[in-house]
VOPAGU-2260 file (C-alpha; in pm, 1 decimal, decimal comma):
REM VOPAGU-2260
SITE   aa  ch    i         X         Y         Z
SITE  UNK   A    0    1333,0    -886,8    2462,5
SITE  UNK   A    1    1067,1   -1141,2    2384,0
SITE  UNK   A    2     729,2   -1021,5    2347,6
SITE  UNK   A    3     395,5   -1171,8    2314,7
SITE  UNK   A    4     134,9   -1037,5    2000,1
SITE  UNK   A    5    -206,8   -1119,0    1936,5
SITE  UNK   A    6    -312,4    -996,9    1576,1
SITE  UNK   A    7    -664,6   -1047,9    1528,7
SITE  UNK   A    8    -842,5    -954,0    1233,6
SITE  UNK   A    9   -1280,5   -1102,5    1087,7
SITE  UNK   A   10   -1294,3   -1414,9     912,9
SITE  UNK   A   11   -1117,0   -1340,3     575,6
SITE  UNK   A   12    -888,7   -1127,1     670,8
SITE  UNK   A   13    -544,0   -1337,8     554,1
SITE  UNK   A   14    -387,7   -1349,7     928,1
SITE  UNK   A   15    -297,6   -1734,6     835,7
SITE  UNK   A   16    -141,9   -1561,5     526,0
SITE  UNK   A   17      34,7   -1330,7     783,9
SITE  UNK   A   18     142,8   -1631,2     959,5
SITE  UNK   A   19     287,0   -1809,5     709,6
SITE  UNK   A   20     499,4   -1478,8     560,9
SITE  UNK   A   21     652,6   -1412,9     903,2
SITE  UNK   A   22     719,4   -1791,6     927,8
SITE  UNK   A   23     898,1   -1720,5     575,6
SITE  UNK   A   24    1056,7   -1425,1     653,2
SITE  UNK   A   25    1174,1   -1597,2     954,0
SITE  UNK   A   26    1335,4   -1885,4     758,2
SITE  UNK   A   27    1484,2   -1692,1     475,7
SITE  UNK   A   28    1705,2   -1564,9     706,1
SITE  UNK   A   29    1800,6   -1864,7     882,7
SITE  UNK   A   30    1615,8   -1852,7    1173,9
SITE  UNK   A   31    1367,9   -2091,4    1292,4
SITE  UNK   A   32    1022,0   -2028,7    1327,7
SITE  UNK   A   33     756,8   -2327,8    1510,5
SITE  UNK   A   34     455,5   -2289,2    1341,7
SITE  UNK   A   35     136,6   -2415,5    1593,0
SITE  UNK   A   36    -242,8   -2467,5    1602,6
SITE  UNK   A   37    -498,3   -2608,5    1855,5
SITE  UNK   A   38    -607,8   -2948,4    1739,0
SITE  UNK   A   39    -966,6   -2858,8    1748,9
SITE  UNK   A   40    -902,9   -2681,0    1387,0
SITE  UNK   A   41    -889,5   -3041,8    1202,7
SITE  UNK   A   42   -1086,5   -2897,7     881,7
SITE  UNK   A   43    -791,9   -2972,7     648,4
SITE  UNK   A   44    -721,6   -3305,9     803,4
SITE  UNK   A   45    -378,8   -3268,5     832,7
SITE  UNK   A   46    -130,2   -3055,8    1047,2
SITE  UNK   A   47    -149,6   -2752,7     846,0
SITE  UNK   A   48    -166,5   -2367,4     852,8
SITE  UNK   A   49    -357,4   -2345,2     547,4
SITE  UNK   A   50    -502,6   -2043,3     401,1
SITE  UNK   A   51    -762,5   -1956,9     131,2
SITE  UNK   A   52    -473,8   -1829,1     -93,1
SITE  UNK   A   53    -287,2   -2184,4    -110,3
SITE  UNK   A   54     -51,7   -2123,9     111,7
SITE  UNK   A   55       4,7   -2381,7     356,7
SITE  UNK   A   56     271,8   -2527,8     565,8
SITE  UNK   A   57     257,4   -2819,4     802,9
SITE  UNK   A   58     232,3   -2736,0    1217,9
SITE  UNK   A   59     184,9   -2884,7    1527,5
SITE  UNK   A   60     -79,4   -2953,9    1741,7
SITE  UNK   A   61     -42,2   -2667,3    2059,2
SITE  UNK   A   62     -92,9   -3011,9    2275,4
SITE  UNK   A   63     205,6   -3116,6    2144,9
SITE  UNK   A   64     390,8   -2779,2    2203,0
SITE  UNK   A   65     303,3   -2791,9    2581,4
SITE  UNK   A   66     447,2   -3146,4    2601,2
SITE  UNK   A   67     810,0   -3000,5    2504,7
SITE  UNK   A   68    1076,8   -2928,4    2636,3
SITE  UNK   A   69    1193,6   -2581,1    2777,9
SITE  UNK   A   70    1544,3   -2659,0    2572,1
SITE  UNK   A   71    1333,0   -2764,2    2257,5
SITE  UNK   A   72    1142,7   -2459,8    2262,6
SITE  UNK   A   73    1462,4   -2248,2    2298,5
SITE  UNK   A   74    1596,8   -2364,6    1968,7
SITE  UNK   A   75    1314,8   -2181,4    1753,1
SITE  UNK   A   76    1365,0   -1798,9    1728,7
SITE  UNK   A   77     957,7   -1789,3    1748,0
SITE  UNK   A   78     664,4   -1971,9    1804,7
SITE  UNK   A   79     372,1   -1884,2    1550,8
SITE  UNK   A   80      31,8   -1971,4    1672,0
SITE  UNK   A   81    -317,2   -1995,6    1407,9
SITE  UNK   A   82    -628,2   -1968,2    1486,7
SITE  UNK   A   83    -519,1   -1845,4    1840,7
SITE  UNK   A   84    -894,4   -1804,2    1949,6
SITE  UNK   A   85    -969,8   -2170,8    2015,4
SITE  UNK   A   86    -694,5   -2163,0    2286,9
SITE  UNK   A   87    -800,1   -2194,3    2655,3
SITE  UNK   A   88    -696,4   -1963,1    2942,0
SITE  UNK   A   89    -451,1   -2180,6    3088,6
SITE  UNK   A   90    -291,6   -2228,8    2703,2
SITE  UNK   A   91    -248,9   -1852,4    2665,1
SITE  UNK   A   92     -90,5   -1850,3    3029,9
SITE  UNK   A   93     200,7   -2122,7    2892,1
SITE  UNK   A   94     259,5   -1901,3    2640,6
SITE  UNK   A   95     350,5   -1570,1    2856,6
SITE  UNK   A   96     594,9   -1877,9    3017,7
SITE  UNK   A   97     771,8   -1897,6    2664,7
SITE  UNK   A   98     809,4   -1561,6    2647,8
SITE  UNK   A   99     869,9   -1455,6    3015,1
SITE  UNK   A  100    1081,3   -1777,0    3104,6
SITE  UNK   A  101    1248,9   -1883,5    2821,7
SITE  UNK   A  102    1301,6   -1575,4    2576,7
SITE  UNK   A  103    1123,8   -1695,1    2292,5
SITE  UNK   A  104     868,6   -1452,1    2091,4
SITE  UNK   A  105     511,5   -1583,4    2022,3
SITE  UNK   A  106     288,9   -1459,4    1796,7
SITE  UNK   A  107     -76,2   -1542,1    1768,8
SITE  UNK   A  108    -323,3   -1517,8    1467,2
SITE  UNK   A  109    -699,0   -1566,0    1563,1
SITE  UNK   A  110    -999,1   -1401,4    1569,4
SITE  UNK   A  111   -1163,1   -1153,2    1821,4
SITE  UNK   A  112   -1499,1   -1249,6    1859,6
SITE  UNK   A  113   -1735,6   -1497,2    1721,5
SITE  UNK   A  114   -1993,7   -1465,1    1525,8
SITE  UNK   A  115   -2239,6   -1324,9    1779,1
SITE  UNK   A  116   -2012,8   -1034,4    1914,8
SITE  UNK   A  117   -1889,8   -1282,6    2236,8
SITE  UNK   A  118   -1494,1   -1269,6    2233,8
SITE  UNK   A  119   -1347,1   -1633,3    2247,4
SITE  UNK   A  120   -1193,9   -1760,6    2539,2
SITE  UNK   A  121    -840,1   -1760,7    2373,3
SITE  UNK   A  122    -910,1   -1416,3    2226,6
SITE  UNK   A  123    -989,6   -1299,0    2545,2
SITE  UNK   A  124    -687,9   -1443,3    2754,1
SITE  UNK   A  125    -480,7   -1298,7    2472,2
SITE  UNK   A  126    -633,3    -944,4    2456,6
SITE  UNK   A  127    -564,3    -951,3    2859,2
SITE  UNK   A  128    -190,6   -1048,7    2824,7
SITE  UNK   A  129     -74,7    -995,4    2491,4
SITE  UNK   A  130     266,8    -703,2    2495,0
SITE  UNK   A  131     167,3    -606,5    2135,8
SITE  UNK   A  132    -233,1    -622,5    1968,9
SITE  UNK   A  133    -249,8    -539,7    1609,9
SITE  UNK   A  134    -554,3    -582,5    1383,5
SITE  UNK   A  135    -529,6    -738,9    1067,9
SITE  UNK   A  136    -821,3    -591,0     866,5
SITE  UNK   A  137   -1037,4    -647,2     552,3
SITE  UNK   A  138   -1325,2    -456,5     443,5
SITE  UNK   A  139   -1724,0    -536,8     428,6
SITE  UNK   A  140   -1883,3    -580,0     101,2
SITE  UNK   A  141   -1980,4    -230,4     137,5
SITE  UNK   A  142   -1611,6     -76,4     153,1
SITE  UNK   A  143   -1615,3     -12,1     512,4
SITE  UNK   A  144   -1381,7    -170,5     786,1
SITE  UNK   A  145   -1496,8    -526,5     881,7
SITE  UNK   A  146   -1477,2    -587,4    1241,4
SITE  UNK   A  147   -1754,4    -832,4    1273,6
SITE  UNK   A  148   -1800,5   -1192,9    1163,2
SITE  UNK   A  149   -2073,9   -1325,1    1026,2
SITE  UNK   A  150   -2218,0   -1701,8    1031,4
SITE  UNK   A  151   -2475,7   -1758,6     768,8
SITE  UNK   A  152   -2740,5   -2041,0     668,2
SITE  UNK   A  153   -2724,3   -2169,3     251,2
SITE  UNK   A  154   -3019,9   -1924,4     221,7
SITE  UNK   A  155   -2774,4   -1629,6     343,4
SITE  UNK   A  156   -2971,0   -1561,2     659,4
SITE  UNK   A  157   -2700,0   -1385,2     878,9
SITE  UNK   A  158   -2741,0   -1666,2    1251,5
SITE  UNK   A  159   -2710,9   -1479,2    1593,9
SITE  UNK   A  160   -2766,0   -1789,4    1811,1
SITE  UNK   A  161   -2575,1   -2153,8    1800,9
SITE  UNK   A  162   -2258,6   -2336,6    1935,1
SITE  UNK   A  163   -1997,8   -2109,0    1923,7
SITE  UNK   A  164   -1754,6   -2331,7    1718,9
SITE  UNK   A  165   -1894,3   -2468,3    1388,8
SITE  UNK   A  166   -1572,6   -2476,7    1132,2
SITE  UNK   A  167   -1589,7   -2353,2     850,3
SITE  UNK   A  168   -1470,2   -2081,3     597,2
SITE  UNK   A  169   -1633,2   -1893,9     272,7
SITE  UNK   A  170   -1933,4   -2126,1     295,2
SITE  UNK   A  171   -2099,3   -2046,3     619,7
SITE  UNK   A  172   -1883,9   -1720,8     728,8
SITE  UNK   A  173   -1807,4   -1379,7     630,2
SITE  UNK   A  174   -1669,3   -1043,2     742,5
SITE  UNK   A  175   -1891,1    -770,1     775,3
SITE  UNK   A  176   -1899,9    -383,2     946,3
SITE  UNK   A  177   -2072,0    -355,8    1236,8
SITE  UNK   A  178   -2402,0    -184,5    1041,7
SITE  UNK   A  179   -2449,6    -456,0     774,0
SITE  UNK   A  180   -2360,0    -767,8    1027,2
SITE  UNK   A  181   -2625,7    -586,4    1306,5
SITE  UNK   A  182   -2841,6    -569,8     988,5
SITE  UNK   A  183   -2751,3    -956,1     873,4
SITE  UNK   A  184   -2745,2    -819,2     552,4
SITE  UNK   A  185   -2443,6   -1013,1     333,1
SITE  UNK   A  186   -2451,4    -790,1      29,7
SITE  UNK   A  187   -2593,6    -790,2    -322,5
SITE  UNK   A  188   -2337,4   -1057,6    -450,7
SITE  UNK   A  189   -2299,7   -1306,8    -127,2
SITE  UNK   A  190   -2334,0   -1603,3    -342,0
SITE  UNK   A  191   -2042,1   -1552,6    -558,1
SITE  UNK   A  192   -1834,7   -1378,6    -275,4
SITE  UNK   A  193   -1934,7   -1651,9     -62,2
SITE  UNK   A  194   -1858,3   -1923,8    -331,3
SITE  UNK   A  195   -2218,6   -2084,2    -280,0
């Protein structure tokens, strides 16, 4: 039976990696996996699942996913989402419809919550619906769980206020625990970590 997952994990914490291995592992054994992102994540310029590894492989736009057919859809074994969190309400509802109405499993990468503790819309929808919710994690600088994400200035002071979507990766973000992001403290060695 096809299920829905949400795995959410900080900023950092590989799930595009984790998408592109089950995309892989999906494909080495001759199945078909679609692999899908909301346009808004344009940062590589290209239609791409990229992560800070190298890893990469090229994707759809979700627009275009919604504009498919039900028969299309049915010929992938799963649908892979990235970066899951910029998805809308009504985007997260289509995809219980893949799962629900035409058998297919989807799995979505994202993150939680941004980097002032609010959950993203997407996130949100997902954490509501989702069959299966599994945390990708990473650890702070300190060696404790991170479950928060940090947006920092080029002077490393940790922001609580701002649009909620700025793009970016190493050079304005970072995972933190709860204690050290509350704190906005980035560590001893946030320039190097941070690759500023």
């Amino acid at each position: 039976m096809a299920k829905l997952y949400f795995r959410y994990g900080v900023m950092g914490s590989s799930k595009s990696a984790n998408a592109l291995m089950v995309r892989y592992n999906y494909e080495e054994r001759g199945q078909r996996a679609l692999m899908v992102k909301p346009a808004l994540d344009q940062r590589e310029g290209k239609r791409l699942v990229n992560s800070r590894i190298g890893l990469n492989y090229a994707c759809i736009w979700f627009e275009e996913l919604e504009k498919m057919s039900a028969q299309d859809i049915r010929t992938y074994q799963c649908v892979i989402v990235d970066e899951a969190q910029f998805l809308t309400h009504a985007q997260v509802d289509y995809l219980t419809e893949i799962v629900d109405g035409m058998g297919v499993p989807v799995i979505c990468y994202g993150l939680r919550a941004d980097f002032s503790g609010r959950l993203f819309p997407g996130s949100e929808a997902l954490l509501a619906c989702a069959d299966i919710i599994e945390e990708v994690k990473t650890i702070c600088w300190c060696g404790k769980k991170a479950i928060c994400n940090a947006r920092f200035d080029k002077n490393g002071v940790v922001l609580k206020e701002g649009e909620q979507v700025v793009l970016g990766a190493n050079d304005c973000y970072i995972g933190l625990c709860r204690r050290h992001w509350k704190a906005g403290d980035l560590g001893p060695d946030w320039r190097s970590g941070a690759g500023l």
